[in-house]
GUROKE-942690 format. One record per residue (C-alpha): residue number from 1; x, y, z. Coordinates in nm, 4 decimals, m for minus. Layout:
BEGIN
ATOM   i     east    north       up
ATOM NUM        X        Y        Z
...
This chain:
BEGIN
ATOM   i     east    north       up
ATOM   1   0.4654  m1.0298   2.0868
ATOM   2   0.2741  m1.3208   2.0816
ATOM   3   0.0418  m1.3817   1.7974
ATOM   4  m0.0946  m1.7702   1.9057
ATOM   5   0.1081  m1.8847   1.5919
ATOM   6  m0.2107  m1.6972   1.3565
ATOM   7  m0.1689  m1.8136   1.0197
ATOM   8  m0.1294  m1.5047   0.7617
ATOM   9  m0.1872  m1.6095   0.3972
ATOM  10  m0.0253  m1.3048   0.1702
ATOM  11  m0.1205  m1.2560  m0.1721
ATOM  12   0.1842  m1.0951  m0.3842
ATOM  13   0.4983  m1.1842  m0.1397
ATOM  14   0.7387  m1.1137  m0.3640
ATOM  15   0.6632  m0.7761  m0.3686
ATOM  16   0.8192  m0.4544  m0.2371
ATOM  17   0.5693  m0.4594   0.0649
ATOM  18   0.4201  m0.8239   0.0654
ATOM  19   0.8252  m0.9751   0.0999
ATOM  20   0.8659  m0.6748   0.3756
ATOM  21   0.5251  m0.7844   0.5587
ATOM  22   0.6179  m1.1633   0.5428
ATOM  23   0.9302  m1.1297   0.7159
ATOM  24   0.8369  m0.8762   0.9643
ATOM  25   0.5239  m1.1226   1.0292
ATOM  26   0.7250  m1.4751   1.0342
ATOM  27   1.0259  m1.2508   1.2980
ATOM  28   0.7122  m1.1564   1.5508
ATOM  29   0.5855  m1.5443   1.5212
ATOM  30   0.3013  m1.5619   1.2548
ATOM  31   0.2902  m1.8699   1.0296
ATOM  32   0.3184  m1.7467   0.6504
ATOM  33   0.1620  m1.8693   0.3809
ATOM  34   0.2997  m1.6248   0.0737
ATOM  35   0.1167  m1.6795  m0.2818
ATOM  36   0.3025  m1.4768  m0.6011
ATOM  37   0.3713  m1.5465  m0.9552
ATOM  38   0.7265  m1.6489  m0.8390
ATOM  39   0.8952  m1.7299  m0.5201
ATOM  40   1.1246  m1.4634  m0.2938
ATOM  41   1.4562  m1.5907  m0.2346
ATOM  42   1.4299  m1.4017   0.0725
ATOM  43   1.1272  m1.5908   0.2605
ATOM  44   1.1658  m1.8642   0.4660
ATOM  45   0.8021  m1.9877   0.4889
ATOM  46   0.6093  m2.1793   0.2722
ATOM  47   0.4892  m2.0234  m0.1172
ATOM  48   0.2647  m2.0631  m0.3834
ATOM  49   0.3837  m2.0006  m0.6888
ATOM  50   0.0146  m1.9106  m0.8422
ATOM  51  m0.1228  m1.6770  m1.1228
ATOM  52  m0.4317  m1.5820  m0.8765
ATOM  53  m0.6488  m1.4527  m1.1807
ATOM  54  m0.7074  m1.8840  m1.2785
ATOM  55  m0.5844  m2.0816  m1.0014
ATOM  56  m0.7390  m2.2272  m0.6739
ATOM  57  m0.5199  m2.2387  m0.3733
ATOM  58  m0.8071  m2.2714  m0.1124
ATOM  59  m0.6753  m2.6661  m0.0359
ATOM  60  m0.3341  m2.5357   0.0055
ATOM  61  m0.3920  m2.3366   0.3338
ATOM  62  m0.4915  m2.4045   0.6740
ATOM  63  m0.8547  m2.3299   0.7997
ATOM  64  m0.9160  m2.0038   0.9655
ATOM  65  m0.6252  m1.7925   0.8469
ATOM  66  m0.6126  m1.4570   0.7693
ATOM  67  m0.5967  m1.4054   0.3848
ATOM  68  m0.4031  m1.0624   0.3397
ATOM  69  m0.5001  m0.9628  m0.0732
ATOM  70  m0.2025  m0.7468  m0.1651
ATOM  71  m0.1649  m0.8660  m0.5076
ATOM  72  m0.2038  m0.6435  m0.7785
ATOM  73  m0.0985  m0.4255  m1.0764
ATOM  74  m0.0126  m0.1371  m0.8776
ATOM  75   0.0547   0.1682  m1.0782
ATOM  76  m0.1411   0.3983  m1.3133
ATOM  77   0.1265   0.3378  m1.5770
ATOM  78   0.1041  m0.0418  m1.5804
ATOM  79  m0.2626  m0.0360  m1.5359
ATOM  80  m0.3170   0.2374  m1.8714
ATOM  81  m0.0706   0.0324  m2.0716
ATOM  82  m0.2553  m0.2931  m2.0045
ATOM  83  m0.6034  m0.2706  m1.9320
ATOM  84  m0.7372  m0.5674  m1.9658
ATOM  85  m0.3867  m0.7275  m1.7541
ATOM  86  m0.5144  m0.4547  m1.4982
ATOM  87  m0.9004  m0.5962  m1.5071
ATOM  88  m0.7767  m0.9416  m1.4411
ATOM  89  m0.5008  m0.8872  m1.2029
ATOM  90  m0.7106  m0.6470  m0.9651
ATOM  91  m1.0406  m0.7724  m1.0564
ATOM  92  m1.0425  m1.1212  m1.1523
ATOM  93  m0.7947  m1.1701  m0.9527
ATOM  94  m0.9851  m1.0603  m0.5938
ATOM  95  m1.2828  m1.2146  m0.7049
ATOM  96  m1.1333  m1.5328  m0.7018
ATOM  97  m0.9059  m1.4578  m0.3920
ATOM  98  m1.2450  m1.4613  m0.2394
ATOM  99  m1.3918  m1.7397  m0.3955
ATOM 100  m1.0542  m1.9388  m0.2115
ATOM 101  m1.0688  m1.7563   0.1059
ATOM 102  m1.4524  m1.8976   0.1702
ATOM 103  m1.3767  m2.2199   0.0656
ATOM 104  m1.1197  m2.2423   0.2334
ATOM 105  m1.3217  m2.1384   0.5761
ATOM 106  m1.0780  m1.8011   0.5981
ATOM 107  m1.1834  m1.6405   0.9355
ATOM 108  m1.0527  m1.2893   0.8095
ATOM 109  m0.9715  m1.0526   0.4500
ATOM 110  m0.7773  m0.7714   0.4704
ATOM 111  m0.7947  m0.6286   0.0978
ATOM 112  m0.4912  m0.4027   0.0215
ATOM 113  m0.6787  m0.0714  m0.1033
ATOM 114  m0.5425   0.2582  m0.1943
ATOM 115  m0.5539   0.6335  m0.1203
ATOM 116  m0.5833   0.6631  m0.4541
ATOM 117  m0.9713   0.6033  m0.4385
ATOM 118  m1.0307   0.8976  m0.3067
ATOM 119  m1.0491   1.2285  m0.5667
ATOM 120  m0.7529   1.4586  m0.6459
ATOM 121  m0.8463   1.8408  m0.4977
ATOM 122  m0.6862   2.1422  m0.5373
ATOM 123  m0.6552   2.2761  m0.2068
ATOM 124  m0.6584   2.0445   0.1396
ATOM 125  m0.9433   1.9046   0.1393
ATOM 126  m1.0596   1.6470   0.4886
ATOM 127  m1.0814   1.3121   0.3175
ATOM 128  m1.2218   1.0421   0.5227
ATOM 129  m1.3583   0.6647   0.4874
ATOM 130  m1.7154   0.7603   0.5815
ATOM 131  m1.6809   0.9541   0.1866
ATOM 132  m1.9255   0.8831  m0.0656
ATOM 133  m1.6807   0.7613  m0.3644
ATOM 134  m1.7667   0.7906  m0.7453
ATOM 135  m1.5622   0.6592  m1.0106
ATOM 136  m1.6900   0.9465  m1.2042
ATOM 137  m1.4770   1.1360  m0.9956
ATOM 138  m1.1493   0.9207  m1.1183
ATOM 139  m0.9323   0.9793  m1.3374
ATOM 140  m0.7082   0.7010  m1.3183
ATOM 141  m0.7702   0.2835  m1.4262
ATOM 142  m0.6156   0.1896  m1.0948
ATOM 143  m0.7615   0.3848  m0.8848
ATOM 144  m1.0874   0.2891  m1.0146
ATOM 145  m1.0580  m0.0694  m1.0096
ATOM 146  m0.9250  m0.0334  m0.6436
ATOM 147  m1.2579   0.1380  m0.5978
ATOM 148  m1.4261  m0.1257  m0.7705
ATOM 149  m1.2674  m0.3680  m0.5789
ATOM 150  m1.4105  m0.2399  m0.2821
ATOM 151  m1.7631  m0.2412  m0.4331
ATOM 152  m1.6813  m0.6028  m0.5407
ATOM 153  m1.6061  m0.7422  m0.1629
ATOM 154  m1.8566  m0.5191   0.0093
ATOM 155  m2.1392  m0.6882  m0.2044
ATOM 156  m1.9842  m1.0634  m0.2575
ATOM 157  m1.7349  m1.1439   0.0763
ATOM 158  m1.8859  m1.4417   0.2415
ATOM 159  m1.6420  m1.3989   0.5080
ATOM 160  m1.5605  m1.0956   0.7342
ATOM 161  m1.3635  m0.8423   0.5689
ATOM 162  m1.1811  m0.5015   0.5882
ATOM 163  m1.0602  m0.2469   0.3418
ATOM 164  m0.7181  m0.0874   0.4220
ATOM 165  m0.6330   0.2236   0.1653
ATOM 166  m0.3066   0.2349   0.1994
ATOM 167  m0.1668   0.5845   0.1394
ATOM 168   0.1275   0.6559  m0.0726
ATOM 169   0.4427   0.3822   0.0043
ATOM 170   0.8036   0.4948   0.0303
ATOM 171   1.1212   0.2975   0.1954
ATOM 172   1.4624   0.1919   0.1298
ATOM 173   1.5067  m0.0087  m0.2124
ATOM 174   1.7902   0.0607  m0.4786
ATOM 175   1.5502   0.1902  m0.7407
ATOM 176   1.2566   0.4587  m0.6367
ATOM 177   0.9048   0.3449  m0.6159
ATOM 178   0.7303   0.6861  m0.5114
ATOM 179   0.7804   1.0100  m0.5763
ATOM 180   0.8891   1.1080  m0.2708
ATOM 181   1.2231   0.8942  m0.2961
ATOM 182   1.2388   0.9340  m0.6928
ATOM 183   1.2796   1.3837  m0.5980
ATOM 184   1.5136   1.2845  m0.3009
ATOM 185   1.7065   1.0559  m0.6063
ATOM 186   1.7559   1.3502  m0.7538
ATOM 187   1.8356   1.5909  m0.5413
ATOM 188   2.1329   1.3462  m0.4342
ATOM 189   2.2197   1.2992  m0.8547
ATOM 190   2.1629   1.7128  m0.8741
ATOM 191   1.9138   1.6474  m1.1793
ATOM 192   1.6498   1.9057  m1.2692
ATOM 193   1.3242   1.8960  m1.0539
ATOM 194   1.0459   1.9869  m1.2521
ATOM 195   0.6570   1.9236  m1.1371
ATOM 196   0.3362   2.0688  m1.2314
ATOM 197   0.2968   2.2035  m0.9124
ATOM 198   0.5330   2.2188  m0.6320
ATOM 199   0.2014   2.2069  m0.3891
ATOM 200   0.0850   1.9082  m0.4697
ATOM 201   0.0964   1.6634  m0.2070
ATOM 202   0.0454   1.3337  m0.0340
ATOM 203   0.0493   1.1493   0.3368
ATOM 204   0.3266   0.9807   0.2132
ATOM 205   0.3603   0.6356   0.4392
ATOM 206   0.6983   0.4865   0.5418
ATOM 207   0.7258   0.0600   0.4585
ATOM 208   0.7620   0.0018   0.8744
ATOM 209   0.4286   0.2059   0.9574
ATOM 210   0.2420   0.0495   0.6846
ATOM 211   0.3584  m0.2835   0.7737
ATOM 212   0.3389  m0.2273   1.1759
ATOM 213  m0.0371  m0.1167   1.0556
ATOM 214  m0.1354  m0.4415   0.8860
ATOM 215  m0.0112  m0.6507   1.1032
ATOM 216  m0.1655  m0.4902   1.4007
ATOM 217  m0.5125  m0.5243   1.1651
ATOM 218  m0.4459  m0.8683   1.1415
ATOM 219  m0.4228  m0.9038   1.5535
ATOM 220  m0.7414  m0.7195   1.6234
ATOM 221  m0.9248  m0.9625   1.3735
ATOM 222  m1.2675  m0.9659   1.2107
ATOM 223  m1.4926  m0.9465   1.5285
ATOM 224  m1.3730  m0.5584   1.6047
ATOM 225  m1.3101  m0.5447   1.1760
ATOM 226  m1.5858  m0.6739   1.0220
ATOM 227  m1.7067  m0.4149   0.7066
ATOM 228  m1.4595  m0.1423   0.8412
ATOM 229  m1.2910   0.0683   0.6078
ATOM 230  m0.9569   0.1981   0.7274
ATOM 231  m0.6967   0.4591   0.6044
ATOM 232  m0.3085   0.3535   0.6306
ATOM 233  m0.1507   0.6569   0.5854
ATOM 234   0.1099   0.8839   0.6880
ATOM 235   0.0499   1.1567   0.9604
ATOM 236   0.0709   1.4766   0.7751
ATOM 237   0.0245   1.5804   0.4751
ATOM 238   0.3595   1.6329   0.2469
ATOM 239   0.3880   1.8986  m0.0159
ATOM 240   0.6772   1.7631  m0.3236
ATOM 241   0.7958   2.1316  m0.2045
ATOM 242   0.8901   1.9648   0.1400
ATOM 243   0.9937   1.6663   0.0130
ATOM 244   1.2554   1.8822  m0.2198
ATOM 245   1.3335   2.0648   0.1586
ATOM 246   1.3798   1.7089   0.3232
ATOM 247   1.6438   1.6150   0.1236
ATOM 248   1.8311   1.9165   0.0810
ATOM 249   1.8419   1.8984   0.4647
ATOM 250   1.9782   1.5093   0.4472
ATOM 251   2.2005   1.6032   0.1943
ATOM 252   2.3323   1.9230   0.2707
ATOM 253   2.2186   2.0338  m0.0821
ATOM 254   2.0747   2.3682  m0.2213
ATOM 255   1.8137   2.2582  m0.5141
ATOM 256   1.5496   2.3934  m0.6369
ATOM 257   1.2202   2.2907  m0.7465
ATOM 258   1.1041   2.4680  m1.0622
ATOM 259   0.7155   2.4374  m1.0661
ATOM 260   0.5376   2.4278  m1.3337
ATOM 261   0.2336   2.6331  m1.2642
ATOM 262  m0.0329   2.3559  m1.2601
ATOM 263  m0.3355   2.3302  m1.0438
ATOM 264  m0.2073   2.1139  m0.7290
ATOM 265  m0.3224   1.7965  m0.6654
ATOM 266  m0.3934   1.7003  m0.3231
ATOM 267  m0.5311   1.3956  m0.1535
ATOM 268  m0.5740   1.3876   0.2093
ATOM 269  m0.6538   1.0877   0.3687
ATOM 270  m0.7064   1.1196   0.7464
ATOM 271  m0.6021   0.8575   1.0133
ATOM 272  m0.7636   0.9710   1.3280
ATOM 273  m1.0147   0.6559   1.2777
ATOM 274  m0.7235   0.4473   1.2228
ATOM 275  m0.5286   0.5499   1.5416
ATOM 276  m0.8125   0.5169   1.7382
ATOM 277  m0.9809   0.1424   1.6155
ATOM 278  m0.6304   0.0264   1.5813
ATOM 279  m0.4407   0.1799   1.9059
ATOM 280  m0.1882   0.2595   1.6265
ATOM 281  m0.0044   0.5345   1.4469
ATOM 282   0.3184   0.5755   1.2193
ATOM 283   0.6469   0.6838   1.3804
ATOM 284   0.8578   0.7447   1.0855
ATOM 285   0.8361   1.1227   0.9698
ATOM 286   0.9358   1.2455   0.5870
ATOM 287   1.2841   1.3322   0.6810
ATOM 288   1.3598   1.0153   0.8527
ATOM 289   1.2340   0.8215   0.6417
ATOM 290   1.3926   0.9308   0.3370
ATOM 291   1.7203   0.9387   0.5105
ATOM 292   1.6924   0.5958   0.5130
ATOM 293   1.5927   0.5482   0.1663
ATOM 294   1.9114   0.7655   0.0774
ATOM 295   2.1073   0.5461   0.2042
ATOM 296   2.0489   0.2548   0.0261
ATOM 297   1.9818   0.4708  m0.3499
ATOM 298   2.3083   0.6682  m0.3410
ATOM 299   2.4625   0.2973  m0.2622
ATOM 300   2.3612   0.1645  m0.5926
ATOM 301   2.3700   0.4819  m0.7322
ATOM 302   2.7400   0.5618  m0.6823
């Protein structure tokens, strides 16, 4: 595919998905400009080695790229045990990710958002980005400074912008970074499942539809994307129950998932917007996709 050599400037490169997106982007024949605390070993582009909260890089990057803000302190955990870390690093940090991208004439943001925005239900609920959001209605520090985030481009981008929420990220890496590989983990180890509720579930997103998404944001640029909100998420919605199902299937296993009696908690974040702006929808399903993620955690896992 040919992208007219676009330049892609990604925020947190060294990460799980930024390192995945940057080589994915540089193999279909973007130029990539990857900004993280510390280089990848596994990038062949040029980096920034930057803390994003205090430094400028907006004379380190060509004119009109595409600044991709996936940088972040990306779990509830981290975010609870370090507030004020999680204020600068998602905050701070995209304020002045903006301040850069103007400056530096950026013709497009793409701001890495999260499902998590939206409120935990009960029951399936339709959850869509026309939603009126309310951090009342939160529960959880990174989820509402992803919220806030939004608020915080929507009212001081300069340049054309779009939110992408991504929904909940799973693919093959030796330790688990969702829950969806963590149960499969175990039902390969044949540890205890235990959950508060064995209906709560997600639209769980495999690493190759996420990045296939992003990328094909990137191509369709600001003048279709200006102000749009988009969900990246998985095509169906995926009960922990099905996950446990999934892998006993892989694995030729009989486990069990022991539930815990809680209320469920659902989010539901629909894609039909998506598919349709984007001409674009994920191809991975659950059991595929943590077939592949099995294969690379009972590797390190003996």
């Amino acid at each position: 595919m040919n992208w007219n050599k676009q330049t892609l400037v990604i925020t947190g490169s060294s990460g799980f998905v930024g390192e995945k997106l940057a080589i994915r982007a540089i193999t279909e024949g973007f130029d990539v400009v990857g900004i993280d605390f510390k280089k990848s070993k596994n990038l062949d582009c040029k980096q920034l080695e930057l803390d994003l909260a205090s430094q400028n890089f907006y004379d380190k990057i060509p004119a009109e790229s595409t600044i991709i803000h996936l940088a972040s302190l990306s779990t509830d955990l981290m975010c609870r045990e370090n507030p004020i870390l999680a204020i600068d690093a998602n905050l701070r940090a995209t304020s002045l990710v903006l301040e850069n991208a103007k400056k530096s004439n950026a013709k497009h943001f793409l701001f890495a958002s999260s499902e998590w925005v939206y409120p935990e239900r009960p029951e399936v609920t339709e959850q869509r980005e026309s939603d009126r959001l309310d951090l009342a209605d939160l529960n959880s520090l990174y989820a509402m400074t992803k919220l806030f985030g939004e608020s915080l481009i929507r009212s001081a981008s300069l340049i054309p912008y779009t939110i992408l929420r991504f929904g909940i990220v799973y693919g093959p890496r030796k330790v688990p970074g969702s829950s969806a590989e963590s149960i499969a983990l175990k039902v390969y180890a044949g540890d205890e499942i235990s959950v508060g509720s064995k209906e709560t579930a997600r639209r769980f997103i495999f690493i190759d539809d996420l990045i296939a998404g992003i990328l094909q944001s990137a191509s369709k640029g600001p003048d279709l994307l200006n102000t749009k909100i988009l969900n990246l998420a998985g095509s169906e919605l995926v009960s922990l129950d099905q996950i446990v199902s999934a892998a006993n299937e892989i694995l030729g296993r009989t486990s069990v998932i022991i539930d815990g009696g809680k209320i469920a908690s659902i989010r539901n974040p629909l894609i039909d917007e998506t598919t349709k702006i984007l001409e674009w929808s994920p191809k991975i399903n659950i059991r595929r996709g943590l077939e592949s993620c099995l294969k690379v955690m009972s590797a390190n896992n003996g």
